[in-house]
C-alpha positions in Angstrom: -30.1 -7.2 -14.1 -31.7 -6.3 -10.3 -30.3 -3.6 -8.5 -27.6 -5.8 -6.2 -26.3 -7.1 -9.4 -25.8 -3.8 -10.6 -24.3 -2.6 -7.2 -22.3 -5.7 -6.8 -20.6 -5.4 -10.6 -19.9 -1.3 -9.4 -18.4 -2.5 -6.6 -16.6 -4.6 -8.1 -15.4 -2.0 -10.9 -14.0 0.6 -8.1 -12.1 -2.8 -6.9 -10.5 -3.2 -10.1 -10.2 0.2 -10.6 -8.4 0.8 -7.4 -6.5 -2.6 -7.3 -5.0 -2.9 -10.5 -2.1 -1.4 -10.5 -1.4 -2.2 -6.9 1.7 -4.5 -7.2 3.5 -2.0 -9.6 2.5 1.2 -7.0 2.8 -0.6 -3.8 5.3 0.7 -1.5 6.2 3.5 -3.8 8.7 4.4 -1.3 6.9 4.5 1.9 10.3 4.2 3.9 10.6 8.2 3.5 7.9 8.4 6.2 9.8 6.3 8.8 11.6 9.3 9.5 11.5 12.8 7.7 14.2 14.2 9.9 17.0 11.5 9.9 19.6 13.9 8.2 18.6 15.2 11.7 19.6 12.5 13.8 22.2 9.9 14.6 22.4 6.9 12.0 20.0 4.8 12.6 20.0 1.6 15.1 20.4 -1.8 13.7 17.2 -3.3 14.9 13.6 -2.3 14.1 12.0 -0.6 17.0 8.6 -1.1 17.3 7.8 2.5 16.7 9.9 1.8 13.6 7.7 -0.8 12.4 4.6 0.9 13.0 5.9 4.1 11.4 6.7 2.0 8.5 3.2 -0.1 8.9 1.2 3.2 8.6 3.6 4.9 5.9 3.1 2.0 3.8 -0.7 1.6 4.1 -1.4 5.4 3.3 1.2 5.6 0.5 -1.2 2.6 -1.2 -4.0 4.3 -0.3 -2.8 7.2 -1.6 -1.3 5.5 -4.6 -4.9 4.0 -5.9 -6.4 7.1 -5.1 -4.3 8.8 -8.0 -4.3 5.4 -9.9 -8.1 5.7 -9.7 -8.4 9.3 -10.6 -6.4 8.7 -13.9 -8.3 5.5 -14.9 -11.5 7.3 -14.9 -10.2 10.5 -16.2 -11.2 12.6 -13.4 -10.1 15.8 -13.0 -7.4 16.6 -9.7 -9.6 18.7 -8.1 -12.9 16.5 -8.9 -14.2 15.1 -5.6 -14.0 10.7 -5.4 -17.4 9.5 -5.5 -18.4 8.7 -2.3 -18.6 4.7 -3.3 -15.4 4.8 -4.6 -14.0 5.8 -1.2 -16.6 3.5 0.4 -14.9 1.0 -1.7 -11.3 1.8 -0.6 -12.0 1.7 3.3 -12.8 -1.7 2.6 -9.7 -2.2 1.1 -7.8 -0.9 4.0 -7.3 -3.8 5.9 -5.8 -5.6 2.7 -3.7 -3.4 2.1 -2.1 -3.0 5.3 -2.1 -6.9 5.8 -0.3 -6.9 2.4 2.3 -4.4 4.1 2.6 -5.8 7.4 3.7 -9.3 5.6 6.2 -7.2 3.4 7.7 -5.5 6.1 7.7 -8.7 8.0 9.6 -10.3 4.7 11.9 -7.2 5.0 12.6 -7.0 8.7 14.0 -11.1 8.6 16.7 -10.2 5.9 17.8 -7.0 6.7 18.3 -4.1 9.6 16.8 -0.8 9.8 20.1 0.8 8.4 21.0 -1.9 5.5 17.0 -1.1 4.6 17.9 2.6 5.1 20.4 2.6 2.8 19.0 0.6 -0.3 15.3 0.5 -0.2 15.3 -2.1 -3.5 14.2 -4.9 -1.4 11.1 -2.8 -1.1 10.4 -2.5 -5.1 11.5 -5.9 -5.3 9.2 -7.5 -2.7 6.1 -5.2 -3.8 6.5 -7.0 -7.1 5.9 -10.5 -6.0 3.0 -9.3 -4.4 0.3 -11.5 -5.4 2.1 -14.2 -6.6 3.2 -17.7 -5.0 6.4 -16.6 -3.8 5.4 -13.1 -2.7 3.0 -11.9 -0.2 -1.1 -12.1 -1.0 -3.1 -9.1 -1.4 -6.7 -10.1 -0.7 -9.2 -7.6 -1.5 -12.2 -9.6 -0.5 -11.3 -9.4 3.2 -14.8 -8.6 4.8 
C-alpha cells in the first residue's frame, strides 16, 4: 500500500467514524438553541423569521458536530479530556458543509408543515425527519461534498 492509499483509507475511517451514527444523533434537539430565554418572552410568532431559521440552521449544524465529536470519542475509546487528533478534526471541517446542507433541507421539510409555535411545542417532527435522513424519502447526507 503507498502512502495516499493509506491516507485516503484513514480518511475514510474518521468519515465512518464520525458519520455513522449520524441519522440516529442528528438533530438531537437543536431547537433548544433557537431561543434559550423563551420562558422569557411572549409565545412565539407563527412564522419563521429569518433569524429564526438561521438560529435553528446553526443550532443544528453544531449540535451534529458536536454529536460526532462525542460519537467519535466513544468509538475510539478516547478519554473526555484526550485531545481529537488533528485529522480527525481535519476530517470533520470537511464534513461541515454536509451536515449543515443535511439541516438546512430538514428544516426546510419542517418549516412547509408546520409553524414556529406548533414546532415549538412538539419537536417529534425533528426525531422523526432526522431518521429518514439518508434514505429515499428523507433528506441526503453527502459526506463526499468537496
Amino acid at each position: 500500500m503507498n502512502v495516499r492509499t493509506v491516507s485516503r483509507a484513514r480518511r475514510a475511517g474518521h468519515r465512518a467514524l464520525l458519520a455513522a451514527p449520524i441519522a440516529a444523533i442528528l438533530f438531537a434537539s437543536p431547537a433548544g438553541r433557537v431561543r434559550a430565554d423563551d420562558d422569557q418572552k411572549p409565545p412565539p410568532e407563527e412564522s419563521w423569521s429569518e433569524k429564526d431559521q438561521r438560529d435553528m440552521l446553526s443550532g443544528c449544524t453544531e449540535s451534529v458536530k458536536e454529536r460526532a465529536l462525542e460519537s467519535f470519542r466513544i468509538q475510539a475509546k478516547l478519554d473526555p479530556e484526550a485531545p481529537i487528533p488533528d485529522e480527525v478534526m481535519a476530517a470533520l471541517a470537511r464534513m461541515e458543509p454536509a451536515f449543515e446542507s443535511t439541516c438546512r433541507c430538514v428544516l426546510e421539510r419542517i418549516m412547509s408543515t408546520q409553524t414556529l409555535r406548533e414546532f415549538l411545542l412538539d419537536q417529534s417532527v425533528m426525531i422523526r425527519e432526522a431518521q429518514k435522513v439518508g434514505t429515499p424519502e428523507g433528506c441526503p447526507l453527502d459526506l463526499d461534498q468537496p
